[in-house]
SELUM-30577 format. One record per atom (N, C-alpha, C, O): residue in three letters; x, y, z. Coordinates in Angstrom, 2 decimals. Layout:
N
- Ala,X,Y,Z
...
This chain:
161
- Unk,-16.12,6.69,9.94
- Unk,-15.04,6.64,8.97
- Unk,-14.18,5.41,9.25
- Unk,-14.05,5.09,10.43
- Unk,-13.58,4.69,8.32
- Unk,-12.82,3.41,8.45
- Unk,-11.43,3.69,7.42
- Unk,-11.72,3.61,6.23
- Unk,-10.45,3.91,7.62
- Unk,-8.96,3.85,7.73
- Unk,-8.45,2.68,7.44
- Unk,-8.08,1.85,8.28
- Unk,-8.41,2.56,6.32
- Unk,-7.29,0.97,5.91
- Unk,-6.75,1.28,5.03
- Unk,-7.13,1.86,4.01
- Unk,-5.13,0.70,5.55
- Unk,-3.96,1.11,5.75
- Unk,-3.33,-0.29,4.39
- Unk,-3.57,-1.49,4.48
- Unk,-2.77,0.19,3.61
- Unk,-1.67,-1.36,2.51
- Unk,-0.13,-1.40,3.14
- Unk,0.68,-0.52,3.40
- Unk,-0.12,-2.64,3.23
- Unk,1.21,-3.13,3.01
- Unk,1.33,-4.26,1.67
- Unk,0.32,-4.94,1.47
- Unk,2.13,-4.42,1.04
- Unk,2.12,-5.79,0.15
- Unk,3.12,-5.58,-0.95
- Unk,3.60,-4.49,-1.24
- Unk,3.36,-6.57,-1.46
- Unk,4.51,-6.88,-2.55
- Unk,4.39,-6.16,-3.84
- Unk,3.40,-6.26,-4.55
- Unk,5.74,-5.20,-4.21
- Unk,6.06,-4.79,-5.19
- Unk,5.99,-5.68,-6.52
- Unk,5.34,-5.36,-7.52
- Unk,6.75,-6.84,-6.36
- Unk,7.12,-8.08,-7.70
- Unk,6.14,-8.94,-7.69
- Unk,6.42,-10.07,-7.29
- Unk,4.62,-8.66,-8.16
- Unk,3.60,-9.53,-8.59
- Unk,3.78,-9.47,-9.89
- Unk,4.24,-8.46,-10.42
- Unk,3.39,-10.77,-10.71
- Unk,3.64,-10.74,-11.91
- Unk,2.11,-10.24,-12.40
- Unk,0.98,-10.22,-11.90
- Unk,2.76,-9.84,-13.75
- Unk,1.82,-9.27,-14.62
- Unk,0.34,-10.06,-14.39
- Unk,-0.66,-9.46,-13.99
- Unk,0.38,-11.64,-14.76
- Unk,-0.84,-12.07,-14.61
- Unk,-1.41,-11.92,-13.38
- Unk,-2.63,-12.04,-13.34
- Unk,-0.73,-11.64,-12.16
- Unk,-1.59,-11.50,-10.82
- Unk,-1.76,-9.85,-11.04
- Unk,-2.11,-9.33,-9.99
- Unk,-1.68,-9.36,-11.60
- Unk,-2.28,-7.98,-11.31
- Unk,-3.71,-7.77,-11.11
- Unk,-4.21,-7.34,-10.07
- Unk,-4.64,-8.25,-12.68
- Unk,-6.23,-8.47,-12.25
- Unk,-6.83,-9.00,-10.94
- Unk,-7.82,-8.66,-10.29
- Unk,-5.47,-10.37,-10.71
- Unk,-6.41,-10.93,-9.47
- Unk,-5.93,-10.14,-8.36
- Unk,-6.28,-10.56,-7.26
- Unk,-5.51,-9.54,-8.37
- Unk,-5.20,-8.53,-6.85
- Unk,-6.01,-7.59,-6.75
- Unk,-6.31,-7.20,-5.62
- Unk,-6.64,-6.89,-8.06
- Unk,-7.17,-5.67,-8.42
- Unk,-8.24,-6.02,-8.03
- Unk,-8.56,-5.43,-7.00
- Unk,-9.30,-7.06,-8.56
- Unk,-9.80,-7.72,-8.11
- Unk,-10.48,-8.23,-6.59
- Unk,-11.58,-7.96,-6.11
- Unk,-9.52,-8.92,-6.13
- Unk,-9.55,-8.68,-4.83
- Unk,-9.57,-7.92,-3.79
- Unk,-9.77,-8.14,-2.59
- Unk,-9.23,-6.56,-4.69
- Unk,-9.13,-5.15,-3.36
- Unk,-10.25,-4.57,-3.72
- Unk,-10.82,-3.83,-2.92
- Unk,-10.84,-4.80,-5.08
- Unk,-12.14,-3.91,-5.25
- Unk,-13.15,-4.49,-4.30
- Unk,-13.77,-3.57,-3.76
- Unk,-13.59,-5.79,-3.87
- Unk,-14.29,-6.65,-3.55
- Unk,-14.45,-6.71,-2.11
- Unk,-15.47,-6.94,-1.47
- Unk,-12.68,-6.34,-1.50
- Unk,-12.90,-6.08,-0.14
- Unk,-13.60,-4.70,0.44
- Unk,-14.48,-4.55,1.29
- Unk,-12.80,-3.65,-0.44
- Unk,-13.17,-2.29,0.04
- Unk,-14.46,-2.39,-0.41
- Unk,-15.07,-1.78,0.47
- Unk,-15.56,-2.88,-1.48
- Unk,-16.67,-2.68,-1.80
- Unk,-17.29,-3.24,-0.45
- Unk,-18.51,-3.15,-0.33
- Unk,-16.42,-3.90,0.76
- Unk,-17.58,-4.71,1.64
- Unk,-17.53,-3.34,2.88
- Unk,-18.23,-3.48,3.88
- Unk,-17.02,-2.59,2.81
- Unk,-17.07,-1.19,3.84
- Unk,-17.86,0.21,3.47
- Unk,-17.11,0.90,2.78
- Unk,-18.73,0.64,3.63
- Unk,-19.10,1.69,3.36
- Unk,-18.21,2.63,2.80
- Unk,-17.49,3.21,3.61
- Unk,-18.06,2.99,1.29
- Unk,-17.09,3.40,0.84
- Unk,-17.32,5.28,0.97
- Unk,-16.37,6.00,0.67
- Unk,-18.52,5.84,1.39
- Unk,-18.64,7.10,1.38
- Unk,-17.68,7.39,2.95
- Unk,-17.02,8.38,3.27
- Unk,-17.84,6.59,3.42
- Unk,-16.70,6.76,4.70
- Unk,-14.78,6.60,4.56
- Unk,-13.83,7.19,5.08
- Unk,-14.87,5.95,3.98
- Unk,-13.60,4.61,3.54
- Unk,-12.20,6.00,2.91
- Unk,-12.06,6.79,1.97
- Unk,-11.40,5.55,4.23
- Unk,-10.27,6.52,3.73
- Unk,-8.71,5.35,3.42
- Unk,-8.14,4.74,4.33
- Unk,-8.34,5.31,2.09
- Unk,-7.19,4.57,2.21
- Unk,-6.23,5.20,2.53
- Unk,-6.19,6.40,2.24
- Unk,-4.98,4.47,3.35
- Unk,-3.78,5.06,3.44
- Unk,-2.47,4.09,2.33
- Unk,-2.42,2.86,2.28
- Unk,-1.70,4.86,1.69
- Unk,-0.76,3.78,0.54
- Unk,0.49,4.79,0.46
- Unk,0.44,5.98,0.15
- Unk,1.50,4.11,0.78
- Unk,3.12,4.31,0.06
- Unk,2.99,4.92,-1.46
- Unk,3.48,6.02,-1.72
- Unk,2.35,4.22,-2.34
- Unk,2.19,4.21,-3.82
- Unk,3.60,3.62,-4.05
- Unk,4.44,4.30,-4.64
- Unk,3.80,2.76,-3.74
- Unk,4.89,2.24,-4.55
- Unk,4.32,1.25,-5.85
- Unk,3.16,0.89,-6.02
- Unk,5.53,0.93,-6.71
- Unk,4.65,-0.34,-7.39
- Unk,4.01,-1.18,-6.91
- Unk,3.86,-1.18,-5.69
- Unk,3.44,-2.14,-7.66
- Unk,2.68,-3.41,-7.61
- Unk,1.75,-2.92,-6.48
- Unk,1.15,-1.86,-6.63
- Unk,1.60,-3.74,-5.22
- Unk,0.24,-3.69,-4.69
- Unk,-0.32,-2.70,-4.21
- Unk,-1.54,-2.80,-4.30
- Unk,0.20,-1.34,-3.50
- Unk,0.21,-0.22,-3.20
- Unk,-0.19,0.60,-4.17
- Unk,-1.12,1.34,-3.85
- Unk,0.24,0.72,-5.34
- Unk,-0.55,1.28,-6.19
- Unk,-2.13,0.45,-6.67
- Unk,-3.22,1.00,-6.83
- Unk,-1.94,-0.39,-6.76
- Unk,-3.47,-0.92,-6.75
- Unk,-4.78,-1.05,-6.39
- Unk,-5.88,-1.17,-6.92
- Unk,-3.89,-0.93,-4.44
- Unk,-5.26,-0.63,-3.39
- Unk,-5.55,1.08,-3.97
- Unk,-6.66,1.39,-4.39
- Unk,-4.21,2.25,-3.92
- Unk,-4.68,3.48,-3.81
- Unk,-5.83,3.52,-4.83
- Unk,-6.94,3.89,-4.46
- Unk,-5.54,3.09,-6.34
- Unk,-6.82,2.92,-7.62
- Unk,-7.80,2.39,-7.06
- Unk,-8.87,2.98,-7.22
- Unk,-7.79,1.29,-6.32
- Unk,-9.21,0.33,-5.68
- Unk,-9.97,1.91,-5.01
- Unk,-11.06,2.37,-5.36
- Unk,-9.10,2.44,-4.07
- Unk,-9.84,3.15,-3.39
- Unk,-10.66,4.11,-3.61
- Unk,-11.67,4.42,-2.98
- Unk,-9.98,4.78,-4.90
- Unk,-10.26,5.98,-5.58
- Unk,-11.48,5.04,-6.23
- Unk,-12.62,5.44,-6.01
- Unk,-11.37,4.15,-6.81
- Unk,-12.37,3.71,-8.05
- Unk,-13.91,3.49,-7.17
- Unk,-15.05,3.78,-7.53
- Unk,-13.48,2.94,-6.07
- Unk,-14.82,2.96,-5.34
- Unk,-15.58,3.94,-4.47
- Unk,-16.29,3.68,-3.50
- Unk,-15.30,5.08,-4.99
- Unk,-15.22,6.54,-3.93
- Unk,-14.67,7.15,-2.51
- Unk,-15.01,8.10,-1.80
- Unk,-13.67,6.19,-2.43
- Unk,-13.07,6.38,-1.06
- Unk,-12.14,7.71,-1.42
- Unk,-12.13,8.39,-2.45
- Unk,-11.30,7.82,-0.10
- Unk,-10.20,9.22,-0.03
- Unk,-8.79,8.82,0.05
- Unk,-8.56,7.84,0.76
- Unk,-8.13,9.20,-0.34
- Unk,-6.92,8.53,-0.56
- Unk,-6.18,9.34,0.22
- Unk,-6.50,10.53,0.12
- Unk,-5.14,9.06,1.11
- Unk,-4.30,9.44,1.67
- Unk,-2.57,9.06,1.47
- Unk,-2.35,7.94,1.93
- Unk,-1.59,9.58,1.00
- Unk,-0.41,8.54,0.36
- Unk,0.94,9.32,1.42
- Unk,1.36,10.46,1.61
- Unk,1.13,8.45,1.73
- Unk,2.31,8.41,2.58
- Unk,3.73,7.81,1.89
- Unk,4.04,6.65,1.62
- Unk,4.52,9.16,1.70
- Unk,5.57,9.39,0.69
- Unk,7.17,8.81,1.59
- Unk,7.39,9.43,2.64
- Unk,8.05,7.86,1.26
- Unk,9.14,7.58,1.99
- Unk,10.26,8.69,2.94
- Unk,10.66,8.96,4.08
- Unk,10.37,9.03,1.58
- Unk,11.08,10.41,1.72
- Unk,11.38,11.40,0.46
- Unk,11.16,10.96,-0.66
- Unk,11.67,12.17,0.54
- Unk,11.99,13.60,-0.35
- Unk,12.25,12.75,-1.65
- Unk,11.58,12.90,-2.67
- Unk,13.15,11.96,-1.54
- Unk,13.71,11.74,-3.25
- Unk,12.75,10.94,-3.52
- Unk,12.23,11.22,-4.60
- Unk,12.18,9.86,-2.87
- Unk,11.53,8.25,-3.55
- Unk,11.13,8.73,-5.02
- Unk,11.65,8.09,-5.95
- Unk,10.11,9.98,-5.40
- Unk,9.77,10.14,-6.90
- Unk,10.99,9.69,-7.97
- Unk,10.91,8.91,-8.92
- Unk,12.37,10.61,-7.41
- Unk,13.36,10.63,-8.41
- Unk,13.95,9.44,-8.33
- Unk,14.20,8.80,-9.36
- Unk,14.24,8.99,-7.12
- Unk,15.00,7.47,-6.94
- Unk,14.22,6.29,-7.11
- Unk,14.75,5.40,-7.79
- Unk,13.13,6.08,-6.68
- Unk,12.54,5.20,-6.24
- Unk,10.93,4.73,-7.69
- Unk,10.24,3.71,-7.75
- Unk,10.91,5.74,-8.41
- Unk,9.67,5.72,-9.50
- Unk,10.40,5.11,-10.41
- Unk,11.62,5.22,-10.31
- Unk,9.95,4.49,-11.27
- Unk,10.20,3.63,-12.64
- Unk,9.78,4.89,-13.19
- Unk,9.01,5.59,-12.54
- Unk,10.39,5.44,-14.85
- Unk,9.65,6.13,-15.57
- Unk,8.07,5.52,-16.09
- Unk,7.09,6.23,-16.29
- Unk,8.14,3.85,-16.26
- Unk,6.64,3.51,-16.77
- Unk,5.44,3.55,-15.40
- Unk,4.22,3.48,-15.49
- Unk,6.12,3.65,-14.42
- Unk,5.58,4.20,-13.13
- Unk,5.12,5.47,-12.95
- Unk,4.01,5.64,-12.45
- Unk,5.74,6.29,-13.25
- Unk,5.91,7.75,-13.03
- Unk,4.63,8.36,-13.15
- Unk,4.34,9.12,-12.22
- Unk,3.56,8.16,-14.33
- Unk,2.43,8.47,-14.43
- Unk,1.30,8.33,-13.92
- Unk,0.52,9.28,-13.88
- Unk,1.03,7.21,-13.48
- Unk,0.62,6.63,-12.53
- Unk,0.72,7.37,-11.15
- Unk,-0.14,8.04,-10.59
- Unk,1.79,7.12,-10.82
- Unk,2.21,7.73,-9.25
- Unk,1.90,9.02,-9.06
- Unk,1.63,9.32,-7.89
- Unk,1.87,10.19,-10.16
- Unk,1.72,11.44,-10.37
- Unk,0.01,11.49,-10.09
- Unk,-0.68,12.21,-9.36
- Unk,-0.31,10.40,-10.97
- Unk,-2.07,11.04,-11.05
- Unk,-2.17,10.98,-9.85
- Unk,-2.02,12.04,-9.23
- Unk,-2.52,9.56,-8.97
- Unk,-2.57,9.55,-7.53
- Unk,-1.97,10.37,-6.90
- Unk,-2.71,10.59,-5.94
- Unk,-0.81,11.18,-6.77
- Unk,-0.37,12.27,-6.32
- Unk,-1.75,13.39,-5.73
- Unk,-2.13,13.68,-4.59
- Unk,-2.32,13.88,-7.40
- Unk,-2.65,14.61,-7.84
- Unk,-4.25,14.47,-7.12
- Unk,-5.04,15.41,-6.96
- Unk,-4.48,12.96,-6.73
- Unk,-5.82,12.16,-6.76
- Unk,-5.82,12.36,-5.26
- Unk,-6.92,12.55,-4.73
- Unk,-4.63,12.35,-4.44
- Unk,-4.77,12.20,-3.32
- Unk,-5.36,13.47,-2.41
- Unk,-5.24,14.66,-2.69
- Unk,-6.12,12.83,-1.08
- Unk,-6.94,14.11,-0.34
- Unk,-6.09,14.58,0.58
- Unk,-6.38,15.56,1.27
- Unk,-4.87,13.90,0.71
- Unk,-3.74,14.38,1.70
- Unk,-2.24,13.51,1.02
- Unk,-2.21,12.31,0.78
- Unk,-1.06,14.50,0.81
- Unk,0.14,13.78,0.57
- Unk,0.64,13.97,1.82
- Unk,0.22,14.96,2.42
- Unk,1.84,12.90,2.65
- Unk,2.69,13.13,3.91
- Unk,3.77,12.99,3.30
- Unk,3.53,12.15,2.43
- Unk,5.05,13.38,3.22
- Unk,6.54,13.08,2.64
- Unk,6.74,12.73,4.02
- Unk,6.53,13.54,4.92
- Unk,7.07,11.79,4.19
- Unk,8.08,11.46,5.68
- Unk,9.90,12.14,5.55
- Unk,10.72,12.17,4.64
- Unk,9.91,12.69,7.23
- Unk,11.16,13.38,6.83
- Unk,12.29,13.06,6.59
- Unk,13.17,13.71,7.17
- Unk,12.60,12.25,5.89
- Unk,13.85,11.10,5.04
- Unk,14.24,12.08,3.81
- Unk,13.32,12.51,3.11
- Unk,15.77,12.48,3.48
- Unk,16.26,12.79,2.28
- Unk,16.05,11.95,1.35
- Unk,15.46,12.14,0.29
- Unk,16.72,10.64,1.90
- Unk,17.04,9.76,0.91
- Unk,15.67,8.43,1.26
- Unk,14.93,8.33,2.24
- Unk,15.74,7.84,0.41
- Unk,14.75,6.55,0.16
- Unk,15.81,5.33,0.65
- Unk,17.00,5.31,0.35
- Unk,15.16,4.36,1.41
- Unk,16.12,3.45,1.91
- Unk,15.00,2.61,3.09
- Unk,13.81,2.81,3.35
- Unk,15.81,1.80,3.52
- Unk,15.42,1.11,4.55
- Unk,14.58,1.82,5.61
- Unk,13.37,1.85,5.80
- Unk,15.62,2.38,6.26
- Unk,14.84,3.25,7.60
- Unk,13.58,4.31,7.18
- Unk,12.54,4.38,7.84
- Unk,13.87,5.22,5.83
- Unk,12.77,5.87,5.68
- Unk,11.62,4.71,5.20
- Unk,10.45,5.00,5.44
- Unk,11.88,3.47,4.55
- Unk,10.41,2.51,4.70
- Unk,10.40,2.09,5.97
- Unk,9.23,1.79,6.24
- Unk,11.06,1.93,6.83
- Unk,10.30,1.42,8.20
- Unk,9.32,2.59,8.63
- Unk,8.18,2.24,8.94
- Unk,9.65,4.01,8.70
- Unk,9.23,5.02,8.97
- Unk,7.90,5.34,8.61
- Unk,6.93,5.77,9.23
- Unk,8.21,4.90,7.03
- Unk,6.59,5.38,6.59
- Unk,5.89,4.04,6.83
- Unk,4.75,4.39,7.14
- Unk,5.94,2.86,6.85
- Unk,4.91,1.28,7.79
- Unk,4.58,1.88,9.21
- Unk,3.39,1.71,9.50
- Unk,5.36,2.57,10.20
- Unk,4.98,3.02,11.37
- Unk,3.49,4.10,10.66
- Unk,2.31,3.80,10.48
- Unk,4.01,4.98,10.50
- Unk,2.92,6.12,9.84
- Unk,1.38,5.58,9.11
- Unk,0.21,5.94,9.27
- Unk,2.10,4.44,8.14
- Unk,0.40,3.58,8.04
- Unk,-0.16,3.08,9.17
- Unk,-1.37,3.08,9.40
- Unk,0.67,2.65,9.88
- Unk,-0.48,1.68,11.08
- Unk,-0.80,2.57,11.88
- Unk,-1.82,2.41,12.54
- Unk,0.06,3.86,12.05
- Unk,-0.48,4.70,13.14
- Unk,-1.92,5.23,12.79
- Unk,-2.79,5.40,13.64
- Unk,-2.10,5.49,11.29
- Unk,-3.38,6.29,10.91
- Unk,-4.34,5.41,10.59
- Unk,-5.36,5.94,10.16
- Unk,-4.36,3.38,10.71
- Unk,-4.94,2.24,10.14
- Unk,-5.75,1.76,11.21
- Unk,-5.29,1.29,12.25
- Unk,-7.10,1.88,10.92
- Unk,-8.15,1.04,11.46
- Unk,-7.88,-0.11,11.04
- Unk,-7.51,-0.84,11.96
- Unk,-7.89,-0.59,10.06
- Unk,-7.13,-1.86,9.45
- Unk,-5.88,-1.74,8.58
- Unk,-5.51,-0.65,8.15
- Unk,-5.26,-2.82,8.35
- Unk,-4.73,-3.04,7.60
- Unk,-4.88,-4.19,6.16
- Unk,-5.08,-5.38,6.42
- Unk,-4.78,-3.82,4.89
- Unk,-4.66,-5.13,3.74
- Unk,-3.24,-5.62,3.75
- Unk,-2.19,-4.99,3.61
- Unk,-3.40,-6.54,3.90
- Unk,-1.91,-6.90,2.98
- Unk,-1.66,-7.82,1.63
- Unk,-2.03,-8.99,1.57
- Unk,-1.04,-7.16,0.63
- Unk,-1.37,-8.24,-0.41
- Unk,0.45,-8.79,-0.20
- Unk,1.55,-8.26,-0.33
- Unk,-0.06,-10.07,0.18
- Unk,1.22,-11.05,0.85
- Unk,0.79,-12.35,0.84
- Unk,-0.25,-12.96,1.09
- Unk,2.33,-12.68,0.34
- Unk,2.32,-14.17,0.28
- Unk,2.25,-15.09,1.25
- Unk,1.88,-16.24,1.06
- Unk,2.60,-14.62,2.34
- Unk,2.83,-15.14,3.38
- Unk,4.51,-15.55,3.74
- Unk,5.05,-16.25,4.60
- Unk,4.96,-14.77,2.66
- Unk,6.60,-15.03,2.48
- Unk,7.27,-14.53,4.28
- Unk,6.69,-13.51,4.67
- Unk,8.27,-15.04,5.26
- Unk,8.84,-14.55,6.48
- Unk,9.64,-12.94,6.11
- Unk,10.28,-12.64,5.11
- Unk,9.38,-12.23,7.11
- Unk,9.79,-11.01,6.88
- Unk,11.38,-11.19,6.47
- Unk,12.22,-11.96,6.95
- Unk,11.50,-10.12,5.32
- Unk,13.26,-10.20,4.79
- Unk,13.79,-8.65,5.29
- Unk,14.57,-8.04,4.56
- Unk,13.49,-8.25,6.12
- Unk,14.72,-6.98,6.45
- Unk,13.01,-5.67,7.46
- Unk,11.80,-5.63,7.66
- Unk,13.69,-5.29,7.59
- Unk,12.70,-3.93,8.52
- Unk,11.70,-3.54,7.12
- Unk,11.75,-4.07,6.01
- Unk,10.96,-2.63,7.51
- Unk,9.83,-2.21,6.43
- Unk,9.64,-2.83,5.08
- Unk,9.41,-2.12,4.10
- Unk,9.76,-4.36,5.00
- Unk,8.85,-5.11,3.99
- Unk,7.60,-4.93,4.72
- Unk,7.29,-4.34,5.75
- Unk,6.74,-5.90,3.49
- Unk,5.34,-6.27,3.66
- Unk,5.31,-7.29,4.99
- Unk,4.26,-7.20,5.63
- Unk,6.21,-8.16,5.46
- Unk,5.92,-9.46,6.60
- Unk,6.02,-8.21,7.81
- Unk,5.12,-7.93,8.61
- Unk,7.45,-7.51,7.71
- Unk,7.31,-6.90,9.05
- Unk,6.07,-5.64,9.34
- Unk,5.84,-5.17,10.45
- Unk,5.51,-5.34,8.32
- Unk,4.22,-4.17,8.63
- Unk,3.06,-4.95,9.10
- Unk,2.16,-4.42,9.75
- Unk,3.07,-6.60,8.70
- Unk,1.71,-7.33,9.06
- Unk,2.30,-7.67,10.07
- Unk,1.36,-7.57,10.86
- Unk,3.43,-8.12,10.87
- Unk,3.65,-8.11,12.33
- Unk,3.76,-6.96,13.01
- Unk,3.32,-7.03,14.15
- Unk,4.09,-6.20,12.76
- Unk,4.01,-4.65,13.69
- Unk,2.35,-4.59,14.00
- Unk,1.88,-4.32,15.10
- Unk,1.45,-4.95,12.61
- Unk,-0.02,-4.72,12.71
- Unk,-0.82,-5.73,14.05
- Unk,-1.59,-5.71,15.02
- Unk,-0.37,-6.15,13.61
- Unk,-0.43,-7.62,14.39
- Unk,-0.21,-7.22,15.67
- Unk,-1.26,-7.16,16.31
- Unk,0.67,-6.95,16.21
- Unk,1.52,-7.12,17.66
- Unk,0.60,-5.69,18.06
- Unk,0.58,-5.45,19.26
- Unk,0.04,-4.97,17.40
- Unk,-0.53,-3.57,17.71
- Unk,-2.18,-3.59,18.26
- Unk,-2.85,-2.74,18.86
- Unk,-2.50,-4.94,17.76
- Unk,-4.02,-4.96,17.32
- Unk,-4.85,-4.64,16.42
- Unk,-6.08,-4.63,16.56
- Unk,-4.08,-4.29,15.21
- Unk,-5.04,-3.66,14.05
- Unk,-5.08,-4.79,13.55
- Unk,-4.19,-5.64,13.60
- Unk,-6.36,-4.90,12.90
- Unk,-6.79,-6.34,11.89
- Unk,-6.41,-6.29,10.99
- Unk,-6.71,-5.38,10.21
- Unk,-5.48,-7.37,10.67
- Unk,-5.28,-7.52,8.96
- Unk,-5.99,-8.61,7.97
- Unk,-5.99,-9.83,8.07
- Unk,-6.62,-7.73,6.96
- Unk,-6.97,-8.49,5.80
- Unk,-5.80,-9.43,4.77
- Unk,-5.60,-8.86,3.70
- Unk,-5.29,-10.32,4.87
- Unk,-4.39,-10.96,3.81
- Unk,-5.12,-11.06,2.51
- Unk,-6.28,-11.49,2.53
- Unk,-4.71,-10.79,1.65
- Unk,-5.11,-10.69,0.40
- Unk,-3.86,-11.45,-0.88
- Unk,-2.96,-10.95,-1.55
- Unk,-4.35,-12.67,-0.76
- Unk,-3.34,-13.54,-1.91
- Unk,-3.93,-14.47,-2.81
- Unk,-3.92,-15.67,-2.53
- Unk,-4.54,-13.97,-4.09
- Unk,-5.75,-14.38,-4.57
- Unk,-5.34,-16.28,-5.31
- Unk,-4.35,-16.28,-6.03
- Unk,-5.74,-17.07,-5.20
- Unk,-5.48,-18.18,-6.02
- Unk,-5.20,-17.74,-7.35
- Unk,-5.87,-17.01,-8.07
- Unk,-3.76,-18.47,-7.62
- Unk,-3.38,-18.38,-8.79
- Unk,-2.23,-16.87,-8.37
- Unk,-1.77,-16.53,-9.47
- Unk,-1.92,-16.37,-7.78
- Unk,-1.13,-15.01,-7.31
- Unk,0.26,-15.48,-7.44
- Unk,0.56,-16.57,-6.94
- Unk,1.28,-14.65,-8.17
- Unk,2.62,-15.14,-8.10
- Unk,3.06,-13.92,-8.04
- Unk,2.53,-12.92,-8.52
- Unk,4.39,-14.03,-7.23
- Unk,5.29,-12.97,-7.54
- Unk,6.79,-13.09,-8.69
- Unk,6.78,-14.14,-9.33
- Unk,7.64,-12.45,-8.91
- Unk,8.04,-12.31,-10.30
- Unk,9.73,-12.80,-8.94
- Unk,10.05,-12.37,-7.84
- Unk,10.33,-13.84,-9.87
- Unk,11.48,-14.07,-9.59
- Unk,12.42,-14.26,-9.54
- Unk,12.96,-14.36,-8.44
C-alpha cells in the first residue's frame, strides 16, 4: 500500500485547474492504484483535485477535516457540493479536534497528513512559506521528516491575485 499525502494552493486560477488535474492524474497513474490510498484536507483548489485524481483512478481516499466548523466556516457554497460528495466518497473521515478553523487547527491537520504520508504531492509554486500550515511549511515539515515530495507546478500554472 502507498500513502500520499496533498499539500498545495487554494488560489489557482481557473485556467490552471486542467493543468493540475492533469498532472495529478498522471502522477498517481505512475503507482499501483489498487494499493494507492490518498490522504487530503479537501479544501479548495488543489486538495480537492488530488482527492478526485484519487478517487478517479481507483485509489481510497482518506480526508482529514481541520476542525468541527471548517464545513460551515471554511466551504464556499459553490464548494459545498463537491466537498460533500468526497465526504460521502471518502473510506475514512478524521475531524481534527479544533472547534474553530484557523491557523493552529491547519497546522494540526499538515502534522496528521505527513504522519499517515508515504509521500507527499505538493501542488506549489515554490512561493517561501507565509505563516504555519500553508503549502511551503507542510513541504518543509515533509522534507525535514524524510518523506518524498512530489512538486507538482505544471507549465503555464498561475495562481489568482
Amino acid at each position: 500500500m502507498t500513502t500520499i499525502a496533498v499539500t498545495g494552493h487554494m488560489d489557482i486560477t481557473d485556467a490552471t485547474v486542467p493543468l493540475v488535474r492533469d498532472a495529478l492524474r498522471d502522477l498517481l497513474a505512475a503507482h499501483d492504484t489498487g494499493d494507492l490510498v490518498g490522504v487530503s484536507c479537501v479544501a479548495a483548489g488543489a486538495d480537492t483535485l488530488f482527492a478526485e485524481a484519487v478517487l478517479d483512478v481507483g485509489g481510497r481516499l482518506i480526508l482529514v477535516i481541520p476542525s468541527k466548523d471548517y464545513r460551515a466556516r471554511k466551504v464556499d457554497p459553490e464548494q459545498a457540493p463537491i466537498f460533500d460528495r468526497l465526504v460521502l466518497s471518502a473510506a475514512q473521515v478524521v475531524t481534527m479536534p479544533h472547534e474553530r478553523a484557523g491557523r493552529e487547527a491547519y497546522e494540526a491537520a499538515g502534522k496528521e497528513l505527513l504522519q499517515r504520508a508515504d509521500r507527499l504531492v505538493a501542488v506549489w509554486s515554490g512561493s517561501p512559506p507565509n505563516g504555519k500550515g500553508g503549502t511551503a511549511d507542510v513541504v518543509l515539515e515533509a522534507r525535514a521528516a524524510g518523506i518524498p515530495v512530489d512538486v507538482v507546478w505544471p507549465d503555464g500554472a498561475e495562481r489568482r491575485s
